[in-house]
C-alpha positions as CSV (number, residue, x, y, z in Angstrom):
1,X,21.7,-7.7,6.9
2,X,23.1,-6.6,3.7
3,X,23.2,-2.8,2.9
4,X,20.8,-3.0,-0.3
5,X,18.6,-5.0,2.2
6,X,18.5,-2.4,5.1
7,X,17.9,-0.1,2.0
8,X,15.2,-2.3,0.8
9,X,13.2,-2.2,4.3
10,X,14.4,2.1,5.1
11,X,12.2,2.5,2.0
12,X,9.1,0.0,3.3
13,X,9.0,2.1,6.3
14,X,9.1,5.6,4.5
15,X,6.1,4.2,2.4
16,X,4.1,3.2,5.4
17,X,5.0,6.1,7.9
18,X,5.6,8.8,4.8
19,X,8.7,10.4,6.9
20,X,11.5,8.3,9.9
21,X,14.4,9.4,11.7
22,X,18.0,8.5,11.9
23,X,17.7,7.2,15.6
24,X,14.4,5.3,15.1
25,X,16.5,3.7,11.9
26,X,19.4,3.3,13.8
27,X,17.6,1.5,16.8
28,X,15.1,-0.7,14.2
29,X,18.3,-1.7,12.4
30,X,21.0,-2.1,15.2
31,X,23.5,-0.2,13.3
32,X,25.3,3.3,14.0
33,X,23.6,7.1,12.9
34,X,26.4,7.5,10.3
35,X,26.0,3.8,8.4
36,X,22.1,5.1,8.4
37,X,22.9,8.6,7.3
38,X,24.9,7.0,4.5
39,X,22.0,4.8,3.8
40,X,19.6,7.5,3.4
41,X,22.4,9.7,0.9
42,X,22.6,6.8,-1.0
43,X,18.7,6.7,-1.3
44,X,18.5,10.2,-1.9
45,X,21.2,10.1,-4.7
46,X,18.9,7.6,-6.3
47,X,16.2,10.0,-6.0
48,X,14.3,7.3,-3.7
49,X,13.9,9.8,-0.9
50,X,14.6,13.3,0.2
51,X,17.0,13.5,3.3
52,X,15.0,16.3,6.2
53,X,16.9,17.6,9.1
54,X,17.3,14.1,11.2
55,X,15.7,12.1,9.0
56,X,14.3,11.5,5.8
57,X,10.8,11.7,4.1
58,X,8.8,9.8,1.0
59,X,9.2,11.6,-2.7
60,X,6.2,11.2,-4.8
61,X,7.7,10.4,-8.2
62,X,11.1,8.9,-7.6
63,X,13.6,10.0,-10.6
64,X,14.3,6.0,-11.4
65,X,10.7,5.0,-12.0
66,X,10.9,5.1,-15.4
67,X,7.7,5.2,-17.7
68,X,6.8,2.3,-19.9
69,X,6.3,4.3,-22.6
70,X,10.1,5.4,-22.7
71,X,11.1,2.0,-21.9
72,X,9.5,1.1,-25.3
73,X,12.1,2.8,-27.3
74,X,14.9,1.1,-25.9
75,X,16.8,-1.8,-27.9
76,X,13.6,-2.8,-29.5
77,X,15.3,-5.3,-32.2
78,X,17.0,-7.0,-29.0
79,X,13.5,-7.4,-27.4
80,X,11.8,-8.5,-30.2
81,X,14.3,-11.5,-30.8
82,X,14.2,-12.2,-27.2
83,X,10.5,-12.5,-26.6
84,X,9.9,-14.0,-30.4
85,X,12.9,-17.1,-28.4
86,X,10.7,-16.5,-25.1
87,X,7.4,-17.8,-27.6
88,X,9.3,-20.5,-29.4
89,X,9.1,-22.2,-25.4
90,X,5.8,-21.7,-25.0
91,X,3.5,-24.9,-25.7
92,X,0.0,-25.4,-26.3
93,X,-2.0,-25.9,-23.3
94,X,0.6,-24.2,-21.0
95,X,-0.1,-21.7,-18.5
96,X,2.9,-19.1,-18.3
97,X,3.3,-15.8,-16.4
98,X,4.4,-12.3,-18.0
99,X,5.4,-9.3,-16.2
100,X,4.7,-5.9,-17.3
101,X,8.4,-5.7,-18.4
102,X,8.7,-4.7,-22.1
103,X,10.8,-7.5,-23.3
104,X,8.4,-9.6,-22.1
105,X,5.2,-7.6,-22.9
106,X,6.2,-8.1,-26.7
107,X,5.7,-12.1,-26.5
108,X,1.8,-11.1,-26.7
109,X,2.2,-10.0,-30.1
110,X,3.3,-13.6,-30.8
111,X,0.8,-15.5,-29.0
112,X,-1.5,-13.3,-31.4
113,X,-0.4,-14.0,-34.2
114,X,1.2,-17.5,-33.8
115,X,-1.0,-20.7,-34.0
116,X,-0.5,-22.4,-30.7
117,X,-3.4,-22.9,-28.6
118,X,-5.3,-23.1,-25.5
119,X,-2.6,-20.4,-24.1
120,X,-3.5,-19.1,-20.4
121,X,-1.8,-15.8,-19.8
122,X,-1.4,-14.7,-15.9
123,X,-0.2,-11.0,-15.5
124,X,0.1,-8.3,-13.7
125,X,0.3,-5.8,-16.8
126,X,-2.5,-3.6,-18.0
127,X,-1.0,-3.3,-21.3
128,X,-0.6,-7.8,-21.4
129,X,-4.4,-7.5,-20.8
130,X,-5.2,-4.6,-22.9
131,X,-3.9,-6.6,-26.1
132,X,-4.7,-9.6,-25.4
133,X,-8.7,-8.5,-24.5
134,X,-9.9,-9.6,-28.2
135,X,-7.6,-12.6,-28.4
136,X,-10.1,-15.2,-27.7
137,X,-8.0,-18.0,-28.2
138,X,-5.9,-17.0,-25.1
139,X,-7.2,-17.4,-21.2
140,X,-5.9,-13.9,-19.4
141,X,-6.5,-13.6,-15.5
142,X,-5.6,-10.6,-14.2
143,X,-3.5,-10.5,-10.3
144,X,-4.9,-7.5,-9.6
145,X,-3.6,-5.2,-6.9
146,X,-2.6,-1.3,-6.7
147,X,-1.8,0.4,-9.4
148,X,1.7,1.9,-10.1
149,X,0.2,4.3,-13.4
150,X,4.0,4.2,-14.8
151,X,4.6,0.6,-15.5
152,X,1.0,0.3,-16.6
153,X,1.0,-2.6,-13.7
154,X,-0.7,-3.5,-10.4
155,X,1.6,-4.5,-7.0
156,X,0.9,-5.4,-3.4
157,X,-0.8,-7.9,-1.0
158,X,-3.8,-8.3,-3.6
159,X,-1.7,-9.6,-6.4
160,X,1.1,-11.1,-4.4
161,X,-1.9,-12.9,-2.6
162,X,-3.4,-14.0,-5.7
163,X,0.2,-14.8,-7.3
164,X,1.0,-17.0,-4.1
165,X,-2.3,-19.7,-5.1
166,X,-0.8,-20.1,-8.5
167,X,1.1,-22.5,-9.8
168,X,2.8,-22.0,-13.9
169,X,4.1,-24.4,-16.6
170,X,6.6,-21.1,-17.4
171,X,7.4,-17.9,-15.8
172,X,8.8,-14.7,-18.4
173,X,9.9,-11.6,-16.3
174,X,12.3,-9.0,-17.7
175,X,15.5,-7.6,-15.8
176,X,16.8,-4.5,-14.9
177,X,20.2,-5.6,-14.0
178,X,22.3,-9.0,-14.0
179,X,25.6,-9.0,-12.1
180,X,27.6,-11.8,-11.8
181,X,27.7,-11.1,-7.7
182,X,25.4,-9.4,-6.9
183,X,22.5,-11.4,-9.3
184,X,19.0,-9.9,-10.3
185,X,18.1,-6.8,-9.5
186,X,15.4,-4.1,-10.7
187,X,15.0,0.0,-9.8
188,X,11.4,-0.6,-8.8
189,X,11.0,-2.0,-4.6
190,X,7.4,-3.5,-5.4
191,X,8.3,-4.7,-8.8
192,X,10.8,-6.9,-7.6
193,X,9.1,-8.5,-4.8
194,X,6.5,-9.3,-7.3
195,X,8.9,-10.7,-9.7
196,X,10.4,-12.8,-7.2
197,X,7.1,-14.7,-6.4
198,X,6.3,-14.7,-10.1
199,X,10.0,-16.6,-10.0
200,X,8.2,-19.1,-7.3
201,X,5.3,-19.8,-9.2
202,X,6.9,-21.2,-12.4
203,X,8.0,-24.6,-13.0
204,X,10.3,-23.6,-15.3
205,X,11.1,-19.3,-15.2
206,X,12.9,-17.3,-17.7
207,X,15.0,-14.3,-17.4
208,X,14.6,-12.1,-20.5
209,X,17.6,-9.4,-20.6
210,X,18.9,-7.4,-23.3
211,X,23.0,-7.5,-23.5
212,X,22.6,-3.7,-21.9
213,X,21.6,-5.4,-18.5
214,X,24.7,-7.6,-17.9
215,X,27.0,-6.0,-15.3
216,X,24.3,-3.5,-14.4
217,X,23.3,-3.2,-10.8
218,X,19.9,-1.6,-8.9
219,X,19.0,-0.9,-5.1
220,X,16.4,-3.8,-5.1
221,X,17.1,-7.4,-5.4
222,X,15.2,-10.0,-7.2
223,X,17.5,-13.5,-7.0
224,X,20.8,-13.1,-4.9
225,X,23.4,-14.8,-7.2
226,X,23.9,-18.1,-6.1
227,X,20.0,-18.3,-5.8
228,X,19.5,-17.7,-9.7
229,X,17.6,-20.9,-11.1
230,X,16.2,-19.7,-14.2
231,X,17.2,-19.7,-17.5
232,X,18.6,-16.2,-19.1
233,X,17.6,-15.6,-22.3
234,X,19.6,-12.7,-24.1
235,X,20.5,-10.9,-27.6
236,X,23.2,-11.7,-29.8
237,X,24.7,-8.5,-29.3
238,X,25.7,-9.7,-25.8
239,X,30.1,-9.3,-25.1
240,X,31.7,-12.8,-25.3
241,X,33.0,-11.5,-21.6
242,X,29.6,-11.9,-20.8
243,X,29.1,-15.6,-22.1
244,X,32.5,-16.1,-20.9
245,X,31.4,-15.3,-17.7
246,X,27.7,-17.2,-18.3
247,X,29.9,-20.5,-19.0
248,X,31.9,-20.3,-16.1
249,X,28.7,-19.3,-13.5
250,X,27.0,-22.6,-14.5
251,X,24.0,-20.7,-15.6
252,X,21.5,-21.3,-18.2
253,X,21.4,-19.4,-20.7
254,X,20.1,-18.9,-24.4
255,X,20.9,-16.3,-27.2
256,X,18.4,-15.7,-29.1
257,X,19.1,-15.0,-33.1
């Protein structure tokens, strides 16, 4: 197992049992008390968890869940142009997935205003639903699921039940980091799991991510590298390192204008 995987599944068990030990880690994960204890720093660095005498316990508002509303403000030319490439896919009569990322939040505003047709809109965003409600030219179901107030979205066995009975023409999710080892990879454990089903459910999936996101990596992983079958769609701001290294990966990729 992988460190950011052991990572990945310390956290599950914090969230169910709300505090753990570094022998019960150490016997659940057959590795020594110091690789856990330098699991749980790491975790704790990331503001994830908070390190107890022998252990560690669950934080309430870890310091990377960032809130929607600040994500906003962040390269909103670059998102624009992505999601207005990310609508120029989309065709009438196609069902497509968008996640509560912001890139791909902002394709709503041109399935509004743009003329295609008999659009069906699967998501597990609040705000996707909240501006789409009066579109009535637009099909919007709902995953539903627990809420996570931050991202404005809903996650677990609900929605990735109702996810895993779908099938998509397209699948739009946005990125937190792309790394030419160790692939996709968000800051956000129940995010990513639900971006990696929305992955499953598409016949053909999209990767929206903003040249900030290249080389960038996060504790939880969406598509290990060598896994990545979706097309990347990106700004034109993105380094020529970056397409340099796009053109030798084999990857798909588009740059939107």
């Amino acid at each position: 197992m992988f460190a950011d995987e052991r990572r990945t599944e310390i956290l599950k068990l914090i969230e169910q049992k709300h505090s753990v030990t570094v022998s019960f880690l150490s016997d659940k994960f057959g590795t020594s008390e110091v690789t856990i204890r330098r699991d749980l720093q790491e975790l704790e660095n990331e503001g994830l968890l908070k390190r107890t005498h022998g252990g560690a316990m669950k934080v309430n508002n870890p310091k990377q869940e960032l809130n929607i509303v600040d994500l906003n403000m962040k390269q909103v030319e670059e998102k624009i142009a992505i999601a207005k490439q990310a609508y120029s896919i989309i065709e009438d009569g196609d069902a497509i997935i968008i996640d509560p990322s912001t890139t791909a939040g902002m394709i709503t505003k041109f399935i509004r205003e743009g003329e295609k047709k008999d659009i069906t809109v699967v998501t597990n965003s609040f705000r996707v639903v909240s501006e789409l409600m009066d579109c009535e030219k637009v099909e919007v179901i709902h995953v539903g699921g627990q809420l996570i107030r931050s991202f404005e979205s809903s996650v677990g066995i609900i929605a990735e039940n109702t996810l895993a009975s779908l099938n998509v023409d397209k699948t739009f999710i946005g990125i937190n980091g792309v790394d030419f080892e160790s692939g996709l990879t968000t800051i956000n454990l129940y995010e990513s799991k639900m971006k990696s089903m929305m992955l499953k459910c598409g016949r053909e999936t999209y990767v929206l991510a903003d040249h900030t996101k290249f080389n960038k990596v996060h504790l939880s992983v969406v598509k290990r590298f060598d896994d990545i079958r979706s097309t990347i769609i990106t700004d034109c701001n993105v380094d020529e390192d970056v397409i340099s290294k796009l053109n030798d990966s084999g990857l798909s990729y588009i740059v939107s204008k």
